[in-house]
PLY file of the C-alpha trace (Angstrom):
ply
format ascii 1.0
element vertex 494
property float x
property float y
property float z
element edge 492
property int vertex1
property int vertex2
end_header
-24.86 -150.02 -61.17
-25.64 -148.67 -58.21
-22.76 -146.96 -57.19
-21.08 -143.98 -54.92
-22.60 -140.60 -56.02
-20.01 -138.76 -58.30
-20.00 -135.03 -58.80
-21.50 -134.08 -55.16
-18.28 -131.82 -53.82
-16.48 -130.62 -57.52
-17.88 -127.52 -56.76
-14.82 -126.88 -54.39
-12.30 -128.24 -56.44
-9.27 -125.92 -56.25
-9.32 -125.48 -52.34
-9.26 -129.31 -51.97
-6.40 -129.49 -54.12
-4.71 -127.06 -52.57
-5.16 -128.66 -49.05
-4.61 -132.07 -50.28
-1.40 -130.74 -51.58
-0.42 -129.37 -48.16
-1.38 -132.55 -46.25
0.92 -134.09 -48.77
3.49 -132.51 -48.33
3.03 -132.54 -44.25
3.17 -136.34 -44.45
6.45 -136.52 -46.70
4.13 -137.98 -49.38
3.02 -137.40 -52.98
-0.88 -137.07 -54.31
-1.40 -139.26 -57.31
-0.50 -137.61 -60.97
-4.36 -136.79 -60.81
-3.98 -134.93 -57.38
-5.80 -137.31 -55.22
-4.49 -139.24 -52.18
-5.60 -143.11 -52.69
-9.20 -144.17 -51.67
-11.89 -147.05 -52.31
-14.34 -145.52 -54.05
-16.94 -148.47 -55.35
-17.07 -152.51 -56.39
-18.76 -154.20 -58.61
-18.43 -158.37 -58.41
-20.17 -160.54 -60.72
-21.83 -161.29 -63.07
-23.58 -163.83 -61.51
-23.35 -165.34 -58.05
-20.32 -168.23 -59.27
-18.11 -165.38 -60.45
-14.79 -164.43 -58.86
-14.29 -161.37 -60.60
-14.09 -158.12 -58.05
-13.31 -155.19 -59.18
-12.38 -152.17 -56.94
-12.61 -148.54 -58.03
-10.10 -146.22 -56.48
-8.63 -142.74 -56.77
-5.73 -143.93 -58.76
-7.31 -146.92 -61.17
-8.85 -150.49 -60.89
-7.75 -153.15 -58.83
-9.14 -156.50 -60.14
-9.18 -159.99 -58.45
-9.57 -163.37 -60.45
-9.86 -165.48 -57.23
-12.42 -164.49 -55.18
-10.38 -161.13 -53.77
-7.10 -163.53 -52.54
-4.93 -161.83 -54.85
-5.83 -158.00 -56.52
-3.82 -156.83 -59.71
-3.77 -152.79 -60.57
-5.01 -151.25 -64.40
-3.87 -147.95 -64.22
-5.74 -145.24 -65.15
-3.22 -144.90 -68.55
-4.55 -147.79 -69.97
-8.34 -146.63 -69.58
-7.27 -142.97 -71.61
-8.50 -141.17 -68.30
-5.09 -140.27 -66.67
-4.12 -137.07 -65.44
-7.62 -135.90 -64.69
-10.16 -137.02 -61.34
-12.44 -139.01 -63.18
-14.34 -141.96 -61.53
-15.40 -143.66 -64.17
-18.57 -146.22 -64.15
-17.61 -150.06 -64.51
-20.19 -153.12 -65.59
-18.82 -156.86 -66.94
-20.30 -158.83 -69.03
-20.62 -163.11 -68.96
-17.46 -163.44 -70.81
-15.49 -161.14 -68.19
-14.57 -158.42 -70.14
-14.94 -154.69 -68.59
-16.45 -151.99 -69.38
-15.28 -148.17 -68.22
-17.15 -145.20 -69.35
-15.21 -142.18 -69.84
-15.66 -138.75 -70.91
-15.77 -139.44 -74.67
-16.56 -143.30 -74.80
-16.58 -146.80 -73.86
-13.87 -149.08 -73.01
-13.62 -152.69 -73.33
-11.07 -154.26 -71.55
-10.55 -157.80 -72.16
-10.56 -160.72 -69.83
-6.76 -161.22 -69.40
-6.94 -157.59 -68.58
-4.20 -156.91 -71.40
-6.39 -155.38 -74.61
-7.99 -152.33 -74.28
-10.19 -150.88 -77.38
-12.94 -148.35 -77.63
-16.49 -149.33 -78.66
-17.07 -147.46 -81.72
-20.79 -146.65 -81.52
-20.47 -144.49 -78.46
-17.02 -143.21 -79.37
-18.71 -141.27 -82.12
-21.99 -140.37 -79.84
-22.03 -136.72 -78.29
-21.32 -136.90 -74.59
-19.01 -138.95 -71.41
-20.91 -142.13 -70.65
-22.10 -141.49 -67.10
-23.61 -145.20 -65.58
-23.18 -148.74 -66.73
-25.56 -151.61 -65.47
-25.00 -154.67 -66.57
-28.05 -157.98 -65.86
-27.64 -161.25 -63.37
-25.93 -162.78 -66.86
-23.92 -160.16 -68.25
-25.36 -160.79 -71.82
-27.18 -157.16 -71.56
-25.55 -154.10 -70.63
-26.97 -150.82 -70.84
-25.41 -147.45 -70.29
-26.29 -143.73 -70.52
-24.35 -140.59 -71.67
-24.70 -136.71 -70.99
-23.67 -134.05 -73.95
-25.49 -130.96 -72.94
-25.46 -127.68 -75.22
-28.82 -128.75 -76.54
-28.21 -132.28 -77.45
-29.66 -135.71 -76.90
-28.93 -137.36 -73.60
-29.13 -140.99 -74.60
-29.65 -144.45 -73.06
-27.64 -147.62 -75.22
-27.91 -151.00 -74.86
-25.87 -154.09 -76.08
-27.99 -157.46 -75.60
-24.86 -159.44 -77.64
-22.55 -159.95 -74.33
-21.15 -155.79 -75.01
-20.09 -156.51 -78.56
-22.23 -153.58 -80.07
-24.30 -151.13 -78.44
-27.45 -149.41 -80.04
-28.87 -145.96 -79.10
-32.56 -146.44 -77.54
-35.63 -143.71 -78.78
-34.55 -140.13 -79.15
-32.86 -139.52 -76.04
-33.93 -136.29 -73.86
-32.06 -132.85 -74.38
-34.20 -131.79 -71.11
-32.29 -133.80 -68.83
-28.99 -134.52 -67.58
-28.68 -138.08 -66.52
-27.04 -139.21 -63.15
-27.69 -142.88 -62.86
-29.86 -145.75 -63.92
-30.29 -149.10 -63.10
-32.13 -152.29 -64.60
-35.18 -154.37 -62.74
-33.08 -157.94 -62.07
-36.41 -159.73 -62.98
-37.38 -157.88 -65.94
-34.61 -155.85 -67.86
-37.03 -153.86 -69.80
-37.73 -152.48 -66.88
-34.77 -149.26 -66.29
-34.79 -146.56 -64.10
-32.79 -143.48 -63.56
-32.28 -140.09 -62.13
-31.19 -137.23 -63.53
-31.64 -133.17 -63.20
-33.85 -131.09 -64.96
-31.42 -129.52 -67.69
-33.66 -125.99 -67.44
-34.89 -125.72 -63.89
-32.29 -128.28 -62.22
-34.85 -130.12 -60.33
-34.34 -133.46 -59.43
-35.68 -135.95 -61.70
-36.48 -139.98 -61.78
-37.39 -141.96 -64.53
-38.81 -145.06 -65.72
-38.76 -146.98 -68.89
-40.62 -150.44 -69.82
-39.25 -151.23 -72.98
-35.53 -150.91 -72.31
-35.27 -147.44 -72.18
-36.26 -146.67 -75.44
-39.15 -144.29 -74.37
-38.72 -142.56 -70.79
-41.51 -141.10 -68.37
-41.14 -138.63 -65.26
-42.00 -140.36 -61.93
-43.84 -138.11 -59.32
-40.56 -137.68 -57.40
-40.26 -135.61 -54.30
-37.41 -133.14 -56.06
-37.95 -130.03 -53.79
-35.85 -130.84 -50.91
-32.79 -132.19 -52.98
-30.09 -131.13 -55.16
-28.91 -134.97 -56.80
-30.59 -138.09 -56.62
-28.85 -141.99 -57.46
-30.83 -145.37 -58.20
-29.48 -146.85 -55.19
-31.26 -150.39 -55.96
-33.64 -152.09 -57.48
-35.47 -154.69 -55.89
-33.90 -157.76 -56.76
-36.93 -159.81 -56.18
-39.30 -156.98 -57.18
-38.92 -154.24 -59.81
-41.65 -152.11 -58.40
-39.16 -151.41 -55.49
-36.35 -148.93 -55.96
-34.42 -147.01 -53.73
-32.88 -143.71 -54.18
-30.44 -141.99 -52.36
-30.60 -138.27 -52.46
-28.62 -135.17 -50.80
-30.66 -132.76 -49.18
-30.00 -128.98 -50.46
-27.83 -126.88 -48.87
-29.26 -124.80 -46.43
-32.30 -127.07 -45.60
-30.52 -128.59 -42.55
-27.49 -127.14 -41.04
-24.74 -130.07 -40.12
-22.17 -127.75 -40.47
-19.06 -127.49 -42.77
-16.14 -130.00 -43.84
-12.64 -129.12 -43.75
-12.41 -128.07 -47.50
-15.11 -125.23 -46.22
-18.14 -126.70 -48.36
-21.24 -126.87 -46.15
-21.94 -130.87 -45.21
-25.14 -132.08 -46.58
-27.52 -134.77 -45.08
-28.44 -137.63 -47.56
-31.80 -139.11 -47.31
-32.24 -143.13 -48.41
-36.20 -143.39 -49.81
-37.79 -146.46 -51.10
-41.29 -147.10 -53.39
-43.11 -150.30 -53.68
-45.19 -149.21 -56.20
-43.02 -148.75 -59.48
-42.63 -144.83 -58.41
-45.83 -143.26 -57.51
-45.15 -143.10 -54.12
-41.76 -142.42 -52.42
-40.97 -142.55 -48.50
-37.90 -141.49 -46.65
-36.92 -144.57 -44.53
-32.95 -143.71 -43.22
-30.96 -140.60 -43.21
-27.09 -140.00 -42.53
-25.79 -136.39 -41.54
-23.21 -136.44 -44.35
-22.84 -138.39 -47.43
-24.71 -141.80 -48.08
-21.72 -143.91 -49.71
-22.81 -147.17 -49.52
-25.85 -149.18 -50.35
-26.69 -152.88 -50.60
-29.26 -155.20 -50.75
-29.17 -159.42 -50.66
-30.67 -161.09 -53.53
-34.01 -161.94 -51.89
-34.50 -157.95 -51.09
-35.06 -158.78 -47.52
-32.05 -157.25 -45.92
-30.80 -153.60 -46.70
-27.75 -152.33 -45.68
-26.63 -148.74 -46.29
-23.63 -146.44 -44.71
-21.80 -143.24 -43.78
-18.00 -142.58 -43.63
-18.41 -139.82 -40.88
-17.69 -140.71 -37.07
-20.76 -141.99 -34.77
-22.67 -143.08 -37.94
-20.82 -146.34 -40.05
-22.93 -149.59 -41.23
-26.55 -149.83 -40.58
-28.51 -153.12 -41.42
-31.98 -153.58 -41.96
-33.94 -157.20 -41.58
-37.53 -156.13 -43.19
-36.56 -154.45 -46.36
-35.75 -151.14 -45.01
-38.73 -150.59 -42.65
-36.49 -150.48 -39.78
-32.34 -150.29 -39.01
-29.80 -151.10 -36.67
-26.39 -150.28 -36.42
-23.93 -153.01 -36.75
-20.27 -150.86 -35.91
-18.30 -147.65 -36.94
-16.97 -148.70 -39.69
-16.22 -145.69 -42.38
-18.07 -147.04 -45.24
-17.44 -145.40 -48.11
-19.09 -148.15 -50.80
-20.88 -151.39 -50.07
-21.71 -154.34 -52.18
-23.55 -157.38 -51.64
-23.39 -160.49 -54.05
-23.55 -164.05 -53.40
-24.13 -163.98 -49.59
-21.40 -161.45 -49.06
-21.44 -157.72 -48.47
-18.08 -156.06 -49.50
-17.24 -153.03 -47.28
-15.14 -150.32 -49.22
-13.75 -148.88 -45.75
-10.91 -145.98 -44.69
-7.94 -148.13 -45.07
-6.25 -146.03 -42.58
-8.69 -145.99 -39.74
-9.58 -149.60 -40.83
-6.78 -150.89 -41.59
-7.64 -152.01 -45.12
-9.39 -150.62 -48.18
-12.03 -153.58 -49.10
-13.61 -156.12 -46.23
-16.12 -158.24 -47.09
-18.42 -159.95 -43.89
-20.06 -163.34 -44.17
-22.38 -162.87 -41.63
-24.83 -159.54 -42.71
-22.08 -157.07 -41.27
-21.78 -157.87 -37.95
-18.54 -158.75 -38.41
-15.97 -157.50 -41.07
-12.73 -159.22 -42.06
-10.34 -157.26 -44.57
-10.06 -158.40 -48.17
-7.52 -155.81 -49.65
-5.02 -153.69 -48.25
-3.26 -151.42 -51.01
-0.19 -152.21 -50.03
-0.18 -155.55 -51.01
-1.29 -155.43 -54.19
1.56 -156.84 -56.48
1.38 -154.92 -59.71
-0.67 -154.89 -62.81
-1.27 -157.89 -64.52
1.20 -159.72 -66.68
1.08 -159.53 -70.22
3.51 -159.36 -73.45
6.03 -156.11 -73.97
3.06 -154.64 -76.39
0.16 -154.24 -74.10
0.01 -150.75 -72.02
-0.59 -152.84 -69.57
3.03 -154.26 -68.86
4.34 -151.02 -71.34
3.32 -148.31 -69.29
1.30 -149.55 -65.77
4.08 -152.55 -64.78
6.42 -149.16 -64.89
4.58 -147.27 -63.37
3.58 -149.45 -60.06
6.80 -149.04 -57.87
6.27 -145.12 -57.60
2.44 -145.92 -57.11
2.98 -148.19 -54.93
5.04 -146.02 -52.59
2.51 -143.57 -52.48
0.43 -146.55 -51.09
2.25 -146.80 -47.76
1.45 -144.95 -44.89
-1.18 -142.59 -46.84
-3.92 -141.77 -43.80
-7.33 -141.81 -44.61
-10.40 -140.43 -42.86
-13.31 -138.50 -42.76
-15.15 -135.69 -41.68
-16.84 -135.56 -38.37
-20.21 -134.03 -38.80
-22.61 -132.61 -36.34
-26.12 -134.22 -36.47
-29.43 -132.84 -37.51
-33.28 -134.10 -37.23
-34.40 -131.29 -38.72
-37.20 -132.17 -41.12
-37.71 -131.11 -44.95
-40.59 -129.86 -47.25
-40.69 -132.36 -49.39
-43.01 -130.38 -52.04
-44.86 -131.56 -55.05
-44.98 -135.15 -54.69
-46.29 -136.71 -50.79
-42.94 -138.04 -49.03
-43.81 -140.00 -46.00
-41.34 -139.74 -42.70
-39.12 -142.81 -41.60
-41.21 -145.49 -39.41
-38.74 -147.74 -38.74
-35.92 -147.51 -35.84
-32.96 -146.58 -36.08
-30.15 -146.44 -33.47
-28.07 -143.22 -32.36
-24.61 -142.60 -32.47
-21.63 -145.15 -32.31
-18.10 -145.22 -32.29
-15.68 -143.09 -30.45
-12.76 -141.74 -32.17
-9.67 -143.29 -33.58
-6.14 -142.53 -32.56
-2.81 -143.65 -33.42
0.51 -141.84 -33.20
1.66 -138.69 -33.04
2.00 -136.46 -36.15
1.32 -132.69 -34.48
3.39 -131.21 -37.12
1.65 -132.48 -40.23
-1.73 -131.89 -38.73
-1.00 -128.32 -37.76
0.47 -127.58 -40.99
-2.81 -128.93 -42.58
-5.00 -127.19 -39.81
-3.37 -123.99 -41.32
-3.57 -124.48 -44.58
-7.50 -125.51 -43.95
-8.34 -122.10 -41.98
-6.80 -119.77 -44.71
-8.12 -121.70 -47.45
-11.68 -121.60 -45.54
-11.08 -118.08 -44.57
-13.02 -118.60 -41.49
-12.19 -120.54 -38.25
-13.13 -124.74 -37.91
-17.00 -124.71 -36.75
-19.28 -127.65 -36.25
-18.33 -130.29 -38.17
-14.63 -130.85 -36.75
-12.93 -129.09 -34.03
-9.00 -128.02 -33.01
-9.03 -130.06 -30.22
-9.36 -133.55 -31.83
-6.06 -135.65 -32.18
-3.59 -134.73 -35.37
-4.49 -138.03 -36.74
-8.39 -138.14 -36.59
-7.97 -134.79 -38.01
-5.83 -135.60 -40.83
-7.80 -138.64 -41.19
-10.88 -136.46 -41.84
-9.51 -134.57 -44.71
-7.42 -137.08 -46.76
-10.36 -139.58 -47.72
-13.28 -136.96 -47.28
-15.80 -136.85 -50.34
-13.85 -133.41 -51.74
-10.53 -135.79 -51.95
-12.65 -138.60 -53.69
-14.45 -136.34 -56.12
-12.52 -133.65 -57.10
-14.04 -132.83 -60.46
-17.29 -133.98 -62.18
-17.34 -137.44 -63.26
-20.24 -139.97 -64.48
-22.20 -141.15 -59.28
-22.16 -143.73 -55.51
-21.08 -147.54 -54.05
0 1
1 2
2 3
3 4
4 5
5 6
6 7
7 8
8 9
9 10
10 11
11 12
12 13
13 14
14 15
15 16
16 17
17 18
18 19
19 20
20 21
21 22
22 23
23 24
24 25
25 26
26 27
27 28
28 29
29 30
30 31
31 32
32 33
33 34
34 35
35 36
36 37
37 38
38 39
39 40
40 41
41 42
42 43
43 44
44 45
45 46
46 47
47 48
48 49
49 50
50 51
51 52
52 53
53 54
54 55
55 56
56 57
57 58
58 59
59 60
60 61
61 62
62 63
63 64
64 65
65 66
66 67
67 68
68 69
69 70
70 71
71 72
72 73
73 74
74 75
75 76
76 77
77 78
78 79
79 80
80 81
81 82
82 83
83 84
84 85
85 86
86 87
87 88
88 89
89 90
90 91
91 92
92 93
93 94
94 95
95 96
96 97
97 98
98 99
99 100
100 101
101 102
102 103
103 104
104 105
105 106
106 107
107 108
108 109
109 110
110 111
111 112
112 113
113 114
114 115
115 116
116 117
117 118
118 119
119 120
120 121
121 122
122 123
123 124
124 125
125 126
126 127
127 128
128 129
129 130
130 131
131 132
132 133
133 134
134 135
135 136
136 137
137 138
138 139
139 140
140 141
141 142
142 143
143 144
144 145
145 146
146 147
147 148
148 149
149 150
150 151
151 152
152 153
153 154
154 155
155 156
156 157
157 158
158 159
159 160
160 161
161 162
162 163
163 164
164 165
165 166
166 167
167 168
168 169
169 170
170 171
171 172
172 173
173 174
174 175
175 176
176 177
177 178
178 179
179 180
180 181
181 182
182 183
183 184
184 185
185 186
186 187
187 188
188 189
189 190
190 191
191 192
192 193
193 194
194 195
195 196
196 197
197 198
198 199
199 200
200 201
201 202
202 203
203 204
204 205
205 206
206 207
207 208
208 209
209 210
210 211
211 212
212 213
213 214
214 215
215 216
216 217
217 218
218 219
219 220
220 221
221 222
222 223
223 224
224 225
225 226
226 227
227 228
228 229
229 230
230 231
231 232
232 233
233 234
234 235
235 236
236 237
237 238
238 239
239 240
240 241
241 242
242 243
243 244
244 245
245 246
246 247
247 248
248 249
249 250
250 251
251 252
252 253
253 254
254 255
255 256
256 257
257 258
258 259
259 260
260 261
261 262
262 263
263 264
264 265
265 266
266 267
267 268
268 269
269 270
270 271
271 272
272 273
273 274
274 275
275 276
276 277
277 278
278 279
279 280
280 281
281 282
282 283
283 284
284 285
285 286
286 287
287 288
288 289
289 290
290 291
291 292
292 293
293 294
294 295
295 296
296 297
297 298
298 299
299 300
300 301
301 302
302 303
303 304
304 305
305 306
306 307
307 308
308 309
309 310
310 311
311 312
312 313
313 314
314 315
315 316
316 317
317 318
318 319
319 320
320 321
321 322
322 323
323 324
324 325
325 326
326 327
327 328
328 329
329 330
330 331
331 332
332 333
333 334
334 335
335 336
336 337
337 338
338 339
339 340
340 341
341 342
342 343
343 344
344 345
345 346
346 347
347 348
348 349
349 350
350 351
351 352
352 353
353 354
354 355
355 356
356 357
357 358
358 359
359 360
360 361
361 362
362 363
363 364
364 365
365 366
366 367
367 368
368 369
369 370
370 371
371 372
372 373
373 374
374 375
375 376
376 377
377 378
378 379
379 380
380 381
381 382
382 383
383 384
384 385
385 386
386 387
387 388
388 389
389 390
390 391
391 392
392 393
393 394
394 395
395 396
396 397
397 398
398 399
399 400
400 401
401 402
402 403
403 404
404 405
405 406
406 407
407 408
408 409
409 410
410 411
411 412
412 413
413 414
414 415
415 416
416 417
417 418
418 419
419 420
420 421
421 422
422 423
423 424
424 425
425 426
426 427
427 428
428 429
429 430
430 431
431 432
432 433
433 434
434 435
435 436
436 437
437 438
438 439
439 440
440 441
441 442
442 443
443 444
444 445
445 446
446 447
447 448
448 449
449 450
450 451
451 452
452 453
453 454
454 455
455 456
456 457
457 458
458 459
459 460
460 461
461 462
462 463
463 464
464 465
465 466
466 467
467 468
468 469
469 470
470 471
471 472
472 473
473 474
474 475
475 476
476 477
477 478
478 479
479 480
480 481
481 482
482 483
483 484
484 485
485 486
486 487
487 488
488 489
489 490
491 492
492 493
């Protein structure tokens, strides 16, 4: 699917723990068992456009709705054997709504009264996590790729039986690490995915046309960027893929977030010609988290959880954008005539919105503190055994928790885009919106964190956020910023 990018800010790891744990303890409240503070992190609705199934990823497990997002229920992260650990896992469904969560040493089924949970055994015994799921406009294919590294076969597996069984595809590549992949909606032989260069750590994109059995190198731009996603495919055209991709470091200066790692400009490119060509057409200063596209692949929306960027729309399949508001996107989703809006639920004021009219306007869908529990099933399932106990201390974690982002300087700077030609944005796209949010008074929380920020940095706050902001846009910047969404590698977005 294509979802939020994954392992883009485990590099700093330990100093976001160790701030996150100071915030927490600033704000008289507790980071989940896994050390993150709760955040949206991706959705995935369907299959197909009558489906009520949503499912939410966040920092702290899944939160599923049966009814079109009127009531949520949680599946902890216990029950998906990934607890304990920051691991966003990738999610697909299939026609008879089961789900499917890869994890770092298999595939999970979960079953569609959420209370049965087994592993699939082909890719329980394969080498590697499983890093992307896609599933088609059915759900009676499914295909999803692992990474083992140390020499051995990065693989792509399908199932074309509704998930029941899964079969490996050709001989896999031991040259690449795979990121992401997504199938054509029109013609599911048709896959593409990115992944880096296991040797040089370029930036890679492939394509297969028979199901990803046999895989070929597209002439990809890879010299100004460190990761690249499938963003899309082209729902009316499989020749049409986007790709987001984060610049390298040092490229363009935007300046630094509050963990200290330097913030990175994100590019969104598009080809209409099955790869051979590629073309930036949108850029945001800091991480690209959301990306969506309506079934006809006419209207492209994509977004930015840093202040004066938000939701951006596009009428002529990316040629040109407009902003729609200042909303802190951190995934997007459209399916059925609606885009879902993953958003800062403190800012915001909820965690998932979903707008009925292209974005311009967004009513909220989920808060997380009205979720009820996990789902309801006999004594035996984990689900009531060991989630249903676990929910009240969860849940009072979910109250009150602020939420943010970093605000990042802006850059125009241009890039060498090397090897293959990249062509420069045409289109329009508006400047900066938004002012900044503020609400209450917590000066002793937000110094505490300030402090704990500048000796963990080891350097005073530059461009990127200031002293002089209020204590809770600045504690709203760190507690949902990328670091405290990603704190260790897991399989990219939303």
């Amino acid at each position: 699917m294509a979802r939020h990018p994954p392992s883009e800010f485990s590099r700093n790891r330990s100093r976001a723990i160790g701030a996150a744990l100071v915030a927490c303890t600033a704000f008289g409240h507790t980071a989940h068992a896994n050390g993150r503070l709760p955040t949206a992190q991706h959705v995935v609705v369907g299959p197909g456009n009558a489906s009520t199934t949503i499912i939410l990823r966040t920092t702290f497990g899944l939160l599923v709705s049966e009814d079109s997002g009127r009531t949520f229920r949680w599946i902890c992260e216990d029950a998906m054997e990934y607890a304990m650990q920051p691991w966003d896992p990738a999610i697909a469904l299939d026609a008879t709504n089961r789900i499917f969560v890869g994890l770092a040493d298999g595939l999970m089924r979960v079953s569609s009264d959420r209370c049965t949970y087994e592993r699939d055994p082909t890719l329980q015994t394969s080498p590697g996590y499983v890093i992307d799921l896609d599933h088609d406009r059915t759900g009676r294919s499914i295909v999803a790729i692992t990474g083992a590294g140390g020499g051995a076969a990065n693989r792509v597996y399908r199932s074309d039986d509704v998930g029941a069984s899964f079969r490996a595809l050709g001989g896999g590549r031991t040259d690449v690490l795979f990121d992401s992949l997504e199938m054509a909606p029109t013609d599911t032989s048709r896959v593409y995915l990115t992944g880096v260069a296991a040797a040089a750590g370029t930036v890679l994109v492939l394509r297969s046309d028979d199901a990803g059995a046999t895989l070929r190198d597209l002439p990809f731009p890879s010299a100004p960027f460190r990761n690249a996603y499938i963003a899309a495919v082209d729902p009316a055209n499989a020749d049409r893929v986007f790709v987001r991709a984060a610049i390298r470091a040092g490229i363009v200066d935007a300046g630094f977030e509050p963990s200290g790692a330097p913030i990175v400009p994100w590019v969104l490119l598009r080809t209409d010609d099955g790869g051979q060509r590629w073309r930036e057409i949108a850029r945001t200063v800091g991480t690209m988290t959301g990306f969506a596209i309506s079934d006809d692949g006419r209207t492209v929306w994509y977004g930015s959880p840093n202040r004066g960027e938000g939701l951006y729309r596009s009428d002529d399949g990316g040629d040109s954008f407009r902003t729609l508001g200042a909303v802190r996107v951190l995934c997007l989703r459209q399916h059925g005539g609606v885009l879902y809006v993953c958003a800062n639920h403190v800012v915001e004021r909820y965690a998932l919105g979903r707008s009925l009219d292209r974005g311009t306007t967004i009513e909220p869908l989920l808060r997380f503190e009205d979720v009820p529990g996990a789902f309801h099933c006999p004594r035996a399932s984990v689900e009531t055994s060991v989630c249903a106990l676990r929910w009240p201390v969860v849940r009072s974690q979910l109250v009150g928790i602020d939420g943010g982002i970093v605000d990042a300087g802006g850059s125009d700077a241009g890039i060498d885009a090397g090897g293959a030609e990249l062509e420069r944005p045409t289109g329009c796209r508006c400047g900066a919106i938004g002012s900044a949010h503020s609400s209450g008074s917590r000066t002793r929380a937000a110094l505490a964190l300030v402090g704990a920020l500048i000796f963990i940095r080891g350097r005073k706050p530059t461009a990127g956020w200031t002293l002089n902001r209020s204590s809770h846009d600045l504690a709203a910047d760190f507690l949902s910023a990328p670091n405290n969404q990603n704190l260790a590698p897991s399989p990219p977005p939303c």
